[in-house]
N, C-alpha and C positions, 0 to 999 in steps of 0.2 A: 255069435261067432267073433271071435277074438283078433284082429289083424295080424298077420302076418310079418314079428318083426326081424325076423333074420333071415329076409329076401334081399339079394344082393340092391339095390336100383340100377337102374338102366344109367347107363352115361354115353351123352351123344360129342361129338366131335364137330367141329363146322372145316370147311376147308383148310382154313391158315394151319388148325393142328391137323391135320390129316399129311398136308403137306410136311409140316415139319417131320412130323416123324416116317415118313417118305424119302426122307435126306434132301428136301428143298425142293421138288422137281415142281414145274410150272403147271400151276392148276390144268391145263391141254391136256397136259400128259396124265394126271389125274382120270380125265373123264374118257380119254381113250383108252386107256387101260379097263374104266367101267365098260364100255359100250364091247370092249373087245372079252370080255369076263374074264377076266383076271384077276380084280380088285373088286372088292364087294361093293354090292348095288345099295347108293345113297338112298335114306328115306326122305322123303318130305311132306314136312310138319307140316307145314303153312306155304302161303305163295309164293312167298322170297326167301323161305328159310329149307334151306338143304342140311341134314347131317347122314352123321356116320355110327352106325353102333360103334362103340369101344370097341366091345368085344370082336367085334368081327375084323377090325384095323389091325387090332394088335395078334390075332391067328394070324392074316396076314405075314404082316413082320416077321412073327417068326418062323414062318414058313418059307420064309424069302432067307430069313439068316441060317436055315436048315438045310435047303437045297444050296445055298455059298459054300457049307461045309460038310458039301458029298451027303447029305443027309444026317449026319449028325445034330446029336442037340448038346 
């Protein structure tokens, strides 16, 4: 069996990018947002390492910049 080579990879985000493309809000407002489910639920790798799928950041976003514009894309 031959690999698989035109699987997209996974790309994870750690806080500082999450925030930024957040428009800067303070990691609090970050994980309230999680705990209230709003904002997608962080994996974690390892003991001190938290991310973010990409993909799930960035539906977000634009789902945030959809509902700003009456629903529109």
């Amino acid at each position: 069996m031959q690999p698989n080579t035109t699987a997209t990879p996974i790309v994870f985000y750690r806080l500082p990018r999450v925030r930024e493309i957040c428009g800067g809000v303070a990691p609090s407002t970050i994980w309230s947002w999680v705990k209230a489910g709003v904002f997608p639920k962080p994996i974690k790798l390892a003991a001190n390492t938290t991310v973010w799928n990409s993909v799930d950041v960035e539906a977000w976003a634009q789902s945030r910049i959809a509902d700003s514009r009456g629903g529109e894309q």
